[in-house]
C-alpha positions in Angstrom: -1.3 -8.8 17.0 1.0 -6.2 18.1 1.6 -3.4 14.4 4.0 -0.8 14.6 3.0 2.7 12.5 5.6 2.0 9.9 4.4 3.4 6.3 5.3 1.7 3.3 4.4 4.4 0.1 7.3 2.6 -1.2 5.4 -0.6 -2.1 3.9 -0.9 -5.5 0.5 -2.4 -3.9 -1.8 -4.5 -5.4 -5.2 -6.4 -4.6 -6.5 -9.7 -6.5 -10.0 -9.6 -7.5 -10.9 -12.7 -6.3 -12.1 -10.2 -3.3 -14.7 -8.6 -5.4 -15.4 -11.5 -8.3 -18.5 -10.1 -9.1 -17.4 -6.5 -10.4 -16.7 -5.3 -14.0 -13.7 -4.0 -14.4 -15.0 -0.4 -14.6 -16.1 -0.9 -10.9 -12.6 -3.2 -10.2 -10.9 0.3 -11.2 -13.0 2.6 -9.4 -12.5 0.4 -6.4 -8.7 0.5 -6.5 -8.8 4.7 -7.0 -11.4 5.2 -4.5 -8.8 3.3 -1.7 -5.5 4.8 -3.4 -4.3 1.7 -5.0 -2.5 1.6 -8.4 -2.4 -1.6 -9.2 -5.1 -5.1 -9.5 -3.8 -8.7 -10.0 -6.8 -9.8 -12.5 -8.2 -13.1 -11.7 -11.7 -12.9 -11.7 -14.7 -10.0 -13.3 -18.1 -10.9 -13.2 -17.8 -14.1 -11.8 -15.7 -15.6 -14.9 -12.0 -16.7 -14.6 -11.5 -17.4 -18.3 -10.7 -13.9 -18.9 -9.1 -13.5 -22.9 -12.8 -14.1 -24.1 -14.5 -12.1 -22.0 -12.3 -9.2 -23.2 -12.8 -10.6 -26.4 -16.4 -9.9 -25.6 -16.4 -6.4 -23.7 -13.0 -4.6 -25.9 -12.3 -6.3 -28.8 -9.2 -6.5 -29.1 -5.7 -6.3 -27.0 -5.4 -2.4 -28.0 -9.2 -1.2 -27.2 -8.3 -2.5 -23.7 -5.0 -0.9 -23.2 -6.7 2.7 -24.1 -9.8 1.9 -21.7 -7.1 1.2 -18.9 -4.7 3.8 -18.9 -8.7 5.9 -19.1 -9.1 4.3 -16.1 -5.5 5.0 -14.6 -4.9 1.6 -13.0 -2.2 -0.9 -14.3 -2.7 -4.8 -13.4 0.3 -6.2 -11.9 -0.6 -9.9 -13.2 -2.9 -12.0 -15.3 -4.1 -15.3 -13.3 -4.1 -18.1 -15.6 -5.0 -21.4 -14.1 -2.3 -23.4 -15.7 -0.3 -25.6 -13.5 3.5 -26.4 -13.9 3.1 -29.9 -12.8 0.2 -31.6 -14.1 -1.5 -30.0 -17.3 -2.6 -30.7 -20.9 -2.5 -29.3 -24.0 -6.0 -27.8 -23.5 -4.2 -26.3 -20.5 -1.5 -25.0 -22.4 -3.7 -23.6 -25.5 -5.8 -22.2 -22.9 -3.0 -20.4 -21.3 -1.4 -18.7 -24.6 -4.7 -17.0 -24.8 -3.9 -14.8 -22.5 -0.6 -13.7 -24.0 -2.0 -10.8 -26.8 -3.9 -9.2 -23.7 -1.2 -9.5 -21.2 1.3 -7.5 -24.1 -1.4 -5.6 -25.3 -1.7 -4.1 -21.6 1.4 -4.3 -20.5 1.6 -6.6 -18.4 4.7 -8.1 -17.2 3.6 -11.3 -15.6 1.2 -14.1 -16.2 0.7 -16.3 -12.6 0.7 -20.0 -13.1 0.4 -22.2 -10.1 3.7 -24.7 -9.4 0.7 -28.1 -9.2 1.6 -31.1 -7.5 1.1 -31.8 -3.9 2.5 -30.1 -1.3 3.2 -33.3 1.0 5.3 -34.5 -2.0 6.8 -31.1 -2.7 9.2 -31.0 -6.0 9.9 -34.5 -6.0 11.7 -36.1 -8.9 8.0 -36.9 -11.1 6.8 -32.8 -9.9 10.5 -31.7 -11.1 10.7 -33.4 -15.2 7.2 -32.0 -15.3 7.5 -28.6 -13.9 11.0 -28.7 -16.0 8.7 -29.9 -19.1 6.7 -27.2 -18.8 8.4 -24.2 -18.3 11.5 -25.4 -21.2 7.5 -25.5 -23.3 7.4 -22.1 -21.9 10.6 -20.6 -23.3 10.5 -21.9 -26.7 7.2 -20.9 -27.3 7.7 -17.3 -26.1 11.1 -17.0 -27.7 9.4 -18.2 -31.2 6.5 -15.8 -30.7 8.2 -12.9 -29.3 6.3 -12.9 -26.3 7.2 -9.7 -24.0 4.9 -11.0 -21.1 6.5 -14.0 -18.9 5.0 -16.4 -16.6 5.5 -15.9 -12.9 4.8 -19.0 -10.5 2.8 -18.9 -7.3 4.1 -20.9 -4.7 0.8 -22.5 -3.9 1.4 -26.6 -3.5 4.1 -28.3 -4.5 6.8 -25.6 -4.3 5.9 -24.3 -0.6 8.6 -26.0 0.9 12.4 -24.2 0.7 13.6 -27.5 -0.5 11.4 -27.6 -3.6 11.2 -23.9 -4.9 15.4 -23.8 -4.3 15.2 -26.5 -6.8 13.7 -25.4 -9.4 15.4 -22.3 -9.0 18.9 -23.6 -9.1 18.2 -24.9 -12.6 16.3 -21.6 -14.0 17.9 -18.9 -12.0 15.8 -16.2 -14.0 12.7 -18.0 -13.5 9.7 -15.1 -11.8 8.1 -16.5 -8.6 4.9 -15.3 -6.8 5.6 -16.0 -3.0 2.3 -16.6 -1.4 3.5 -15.8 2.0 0.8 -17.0 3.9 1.1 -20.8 2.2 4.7 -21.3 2.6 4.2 -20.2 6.7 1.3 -22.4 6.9 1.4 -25.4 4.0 5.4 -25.6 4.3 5.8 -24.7 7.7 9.1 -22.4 7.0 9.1 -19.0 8.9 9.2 -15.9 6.7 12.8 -15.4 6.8 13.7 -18.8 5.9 11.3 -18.5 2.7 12.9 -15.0 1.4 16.3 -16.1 1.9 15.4 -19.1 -0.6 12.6 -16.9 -2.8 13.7 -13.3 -2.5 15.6 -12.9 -5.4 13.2 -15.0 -7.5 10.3 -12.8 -6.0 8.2 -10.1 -8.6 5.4 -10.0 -6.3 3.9 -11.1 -2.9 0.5 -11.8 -1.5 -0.4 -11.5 1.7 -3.2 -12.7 4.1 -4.5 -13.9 7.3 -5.6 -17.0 8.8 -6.7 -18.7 12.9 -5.7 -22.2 12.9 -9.5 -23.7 12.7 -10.8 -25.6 10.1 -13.4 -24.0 7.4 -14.9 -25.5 4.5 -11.8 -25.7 2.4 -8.9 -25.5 4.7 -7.8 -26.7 8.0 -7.4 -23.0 8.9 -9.9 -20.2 8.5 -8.8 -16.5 6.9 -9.8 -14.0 8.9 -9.3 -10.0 8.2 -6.0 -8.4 8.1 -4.1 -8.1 11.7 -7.2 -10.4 13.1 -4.7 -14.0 12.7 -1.8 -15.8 13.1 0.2 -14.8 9.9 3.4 -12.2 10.9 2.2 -9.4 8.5 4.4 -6.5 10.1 7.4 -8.8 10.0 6.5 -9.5 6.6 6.0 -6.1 5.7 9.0 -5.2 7.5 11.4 -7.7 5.7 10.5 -6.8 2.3 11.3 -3.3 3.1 14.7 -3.6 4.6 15.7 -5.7 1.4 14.1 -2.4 -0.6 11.7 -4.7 -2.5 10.8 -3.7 -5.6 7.6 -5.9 -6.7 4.3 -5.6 -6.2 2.7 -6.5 -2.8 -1.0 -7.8 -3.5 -3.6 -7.7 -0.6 -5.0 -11.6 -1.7 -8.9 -11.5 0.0 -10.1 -14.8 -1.6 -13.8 -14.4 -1.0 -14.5 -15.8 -4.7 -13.6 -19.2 -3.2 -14.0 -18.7 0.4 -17.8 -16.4 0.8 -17.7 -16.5 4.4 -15.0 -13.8 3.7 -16.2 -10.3 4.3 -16.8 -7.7 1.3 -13.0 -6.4 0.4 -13.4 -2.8 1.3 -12.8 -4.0 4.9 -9.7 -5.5 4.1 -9.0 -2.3 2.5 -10.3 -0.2 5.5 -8.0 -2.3 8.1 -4.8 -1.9 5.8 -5.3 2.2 6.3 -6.0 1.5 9.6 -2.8 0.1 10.0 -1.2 3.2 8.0 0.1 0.7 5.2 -1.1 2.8 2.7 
């Protein structure tokens, strides 16, 4: 793949840590610092995703963890919850508001929730009254508890297609969306402009990857390192910059789910080699 030199300080970049599951988040920060980076999307630290008790566990409480962070001197752009728009329980939900005090205790603007559903049947009318189910749960729960924090949604399966993530739009126009780039090239076939013309408004934050087109374990496509694949990252990278985007840009190196994946410094290492940050 052919990069250009083209900088981007501008970009508020982020990384997942489902590229380094197994580190606290003391290492998690020093990681970040030691490559530049302001900014992790929190998913996974030491290997556990449920993430309110193990803060319960290591801080305390919401304001221990705020002080111990700005120590640290790296914001997270996003709590990753696991609850799914289309297709969840009240378990689901209960599980989710626990993340709420931490996410407002820290700061943080956005909780990630995954649209659900299948991406063959994309928002179809069943996917659509409960995604629209959800999220009107969403708003009366955070209006009655004066929650500062708001969900964002990844567009992950049933909202990879234009069709489906314009439609849910068109009803919640405010509603915060995380555009997995990489999905709605490869799951919904659209090309990267057709995607931000329907998304880019909607966007707070965008994650990027790689991938060849041959099957691995989990996928009918295999992610490979930065610049190594298929995806267009420069005219990606390239887009969001001409429209000034202001979100967060978050390196997603999924080796928590996918091990074959090298360790995440050489993600790291490539993106400087391609003078992205």
């Amino acid at each position: 793949m052919n990069f250009n030199s083209t900088l981007y300080p501008e970009f508020q970049w982020s990384f997942s840590t489902l590229g380094c599951p197994e580190l606290t988040l003391d290492e998690i920060c020093e990681l970040a610092r030691s490559f530049g980076l302001s900014f992790t999307e929190l998913r996974a630290i030491q290997g556990r995703v449920d993430l309110p008790p193990l803060f319960t566990e290591q801080f305390g409480s919401p304001t221990s963890l705020s002080s111990h962070l700005n120590d640290q001197q790296v914001g997270v752009s996003c709590l990753d919850t696991s609850l799914k728009l289309v297709g969840n329980s009240i378990e689901d939900r209960l599980s989710f508001l626990k993340f709420l005090p931490w996410a407002d205790g820290i700061g943080t603007q956005f909780l990630r929730v995954f649209d659900g559903g299948a991406v063959d049947a994309g928002m179809n009318d069943i996917a659509y009254g409960m995604a629209c189910d959800t999220i009107e749960w969403w708003l009366e729960e955070r209006e009655k508890s004066g929650w500062k924090a708001d969900i964002a949604i990844e567009t992950h399966d049933c909202l990879v297609q234009k069709e489906s993530h314009q439609r849910l739009a068109v009803k919640y126009p405010e509603l915060k969306m995380i555009w997995d780039t990489h999905h709605t090239w490869k799951k919904g076939s659209d090309c990267i402009e057709t995607s931000w013309a329907q998304l880019g408004s909607n966007t707070c934050s965008v994650h990027i990857k790689d991938s060849i087109s041959e099957p691995s374990a989990r996928h009918p496509f295999t992610y490979v390192n930065l610049g190594d694949g298929e995806f267009p990252l420069t005219t990606t990278l390239d887009l969001l910059k001409q429209n000034q985007f202001e979100g967060y840009v978050c390196i997603e190196w999924e080796r928590m789910w996918h091990p074959y994946l090298s360790d995440i410094k050489e993600a790291f290492t490539r993106a400087r080699e391609l003078n992205w940050f």
